[in-house]
C-alpha positions in Angstrom: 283.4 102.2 184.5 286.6 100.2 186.5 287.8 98.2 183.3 289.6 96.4 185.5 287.4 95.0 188.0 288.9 91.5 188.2 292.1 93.7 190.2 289.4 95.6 191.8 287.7 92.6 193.5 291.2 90.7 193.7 292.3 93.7 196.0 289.6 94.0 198.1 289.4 90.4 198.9 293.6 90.6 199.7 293.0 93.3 202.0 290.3 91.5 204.0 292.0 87.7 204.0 294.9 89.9 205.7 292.6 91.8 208.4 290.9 88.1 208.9 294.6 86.8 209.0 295.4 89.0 212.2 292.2 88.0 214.2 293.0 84.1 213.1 296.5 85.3 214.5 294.6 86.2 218.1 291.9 83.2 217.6 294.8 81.1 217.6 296.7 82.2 220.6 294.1 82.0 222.6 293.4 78.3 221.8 296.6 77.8 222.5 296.4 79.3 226.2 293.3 76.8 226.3 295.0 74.3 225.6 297.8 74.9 227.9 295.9 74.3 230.8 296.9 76.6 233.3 293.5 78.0 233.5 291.1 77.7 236.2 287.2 76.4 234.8 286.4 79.8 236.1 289.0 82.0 234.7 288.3 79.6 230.9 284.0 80.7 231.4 284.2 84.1 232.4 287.2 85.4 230.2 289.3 83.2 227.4 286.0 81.3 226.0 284.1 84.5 225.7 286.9 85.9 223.8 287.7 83.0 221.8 283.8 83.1 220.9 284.4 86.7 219.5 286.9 86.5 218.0 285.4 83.4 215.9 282.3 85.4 215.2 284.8 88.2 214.0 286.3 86.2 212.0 283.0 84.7 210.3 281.5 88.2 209.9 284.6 89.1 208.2 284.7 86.6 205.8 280.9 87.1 205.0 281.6 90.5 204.7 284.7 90.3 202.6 282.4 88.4 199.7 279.6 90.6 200.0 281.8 93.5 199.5 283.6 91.8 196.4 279.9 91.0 194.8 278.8 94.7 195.7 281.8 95.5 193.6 280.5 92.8 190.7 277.0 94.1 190.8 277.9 97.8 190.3 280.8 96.6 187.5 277.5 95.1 185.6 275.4 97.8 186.5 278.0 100.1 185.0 278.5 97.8 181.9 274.6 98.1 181.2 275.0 101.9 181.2 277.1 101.5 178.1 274.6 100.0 176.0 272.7 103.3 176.2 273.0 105.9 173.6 274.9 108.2 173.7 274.7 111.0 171.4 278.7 111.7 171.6 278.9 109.0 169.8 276.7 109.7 166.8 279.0 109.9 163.8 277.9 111.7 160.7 276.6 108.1 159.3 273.5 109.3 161.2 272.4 111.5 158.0 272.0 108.5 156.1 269.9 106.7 158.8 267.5 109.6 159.2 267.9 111.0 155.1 264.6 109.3 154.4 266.2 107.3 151.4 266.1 103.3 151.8 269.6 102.3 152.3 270.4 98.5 150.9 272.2 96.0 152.6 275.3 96.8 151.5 274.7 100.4 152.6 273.3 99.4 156.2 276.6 96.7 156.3 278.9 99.9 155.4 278.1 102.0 158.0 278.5 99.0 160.7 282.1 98.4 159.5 282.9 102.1 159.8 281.2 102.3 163.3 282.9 99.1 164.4 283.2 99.8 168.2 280.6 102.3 168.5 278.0 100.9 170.3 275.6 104.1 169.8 276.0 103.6 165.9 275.9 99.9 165.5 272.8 99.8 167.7 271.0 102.7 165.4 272.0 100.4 162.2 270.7 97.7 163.5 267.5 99.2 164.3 267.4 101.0 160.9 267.8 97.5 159.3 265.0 95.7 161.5 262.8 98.6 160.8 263.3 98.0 157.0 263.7 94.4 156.7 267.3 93.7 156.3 268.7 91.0 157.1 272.6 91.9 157.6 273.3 89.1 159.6 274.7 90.9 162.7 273.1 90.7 166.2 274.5 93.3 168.9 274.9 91.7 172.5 276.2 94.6 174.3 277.9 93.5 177.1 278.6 90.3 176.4 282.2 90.5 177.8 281.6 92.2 180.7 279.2 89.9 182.0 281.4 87.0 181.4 283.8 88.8 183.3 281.5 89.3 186.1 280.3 85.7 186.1 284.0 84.6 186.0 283.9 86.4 188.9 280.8 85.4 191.0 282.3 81.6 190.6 285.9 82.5 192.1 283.8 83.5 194.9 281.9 80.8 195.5 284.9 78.9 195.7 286.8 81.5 197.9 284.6 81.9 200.3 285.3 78.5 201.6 289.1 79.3 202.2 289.3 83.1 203.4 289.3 82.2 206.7 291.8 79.1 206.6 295.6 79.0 206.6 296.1 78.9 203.1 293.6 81.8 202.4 296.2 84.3 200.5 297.6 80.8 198.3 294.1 80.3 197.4 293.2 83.8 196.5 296.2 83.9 194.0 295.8 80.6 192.3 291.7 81.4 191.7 292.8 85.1 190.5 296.0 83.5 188.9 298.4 85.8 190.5 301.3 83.1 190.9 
């Protein structure tokens, strides 16, 4: 899983608010020949409007494209977050043999092996279940992912944000002060 999907996303979005940059860069000479005047109606209809038309809709696909990209890159980070909440049997630790021994553990017992498997989300989630299973109460709840999806909401609200300024002037200011890259 990409621990570090707040550069991930921050990247991605940096590389397409330059691309858009470069069509803005073409968008904007070619209002500025339209403003000139020295075109005929003819010559503004058939050629420079056309252009200037494409180049806009480049521009907006762009930027569409540039957010649905970063939130492809969100949804997979979460999807990959989830996967770590599954058990894995890597992780089982010898603790195991007094989950399955057939002996009823206490609470200080069950509360033992969660401090020693502090981390391990295979373990802690097979305590917890062993406690649940035999009524005892140890006063720990397991929210896998808890982080990541904070992260990932973090995220999702930068771009709501964002995607109203990737196509302006100040796009690459606004994409550091939202990431906090000043």
């Amino acid at each position: 899983m990409d621990n570090n999907i707040v550069q991930t996303v921050y990247d991605s979005l940096e590389a397409a608010t330059t691309e858009i940059d470069k069509t803005r860069s073409e968008y904007a000479a070619i209002e500025a020949k339209i403003k000139a005047g020295r075109y005929s109606n003819d010559t503004l209809q058939k050629e420079i409007y056309p252009k200037r038309d494409a180049l806009r809709a480049k521009i907006r696909n762009d930027s569409e494209g540039a957010i649905n990209t970063a939130k492809g890159l969100i949804n997979q980070y979460r999807q990959d977050a989830a996967k770590l909440n599954n058990l894995d049997p890597a992780d089982i630790t010898d603790d195991i043999k007094l989950l399955q021994a057939g002996i009823p553990l206490l609470e200080r017992d069950v509360l033992a092996i969660l401090e020693r498997n502090q981390g391990n989300r295979t373990m802690t989630q097979l305590a917890l279940r062993y406690a649940k299973e035999h009524g005892i109460d140890t006063k720990t709840y397991y929210i896998g992912g808890e982080a990541e999806e904070e992260n990932a909401r973090n995220l999702e609200g930068i771009l709501y944000y964002y995607k109203n300024w990737i196509d302006k002037d100040n796009a690459h200011d606004m994409l550091r002060k939202f990431f906090n890259m000043e």
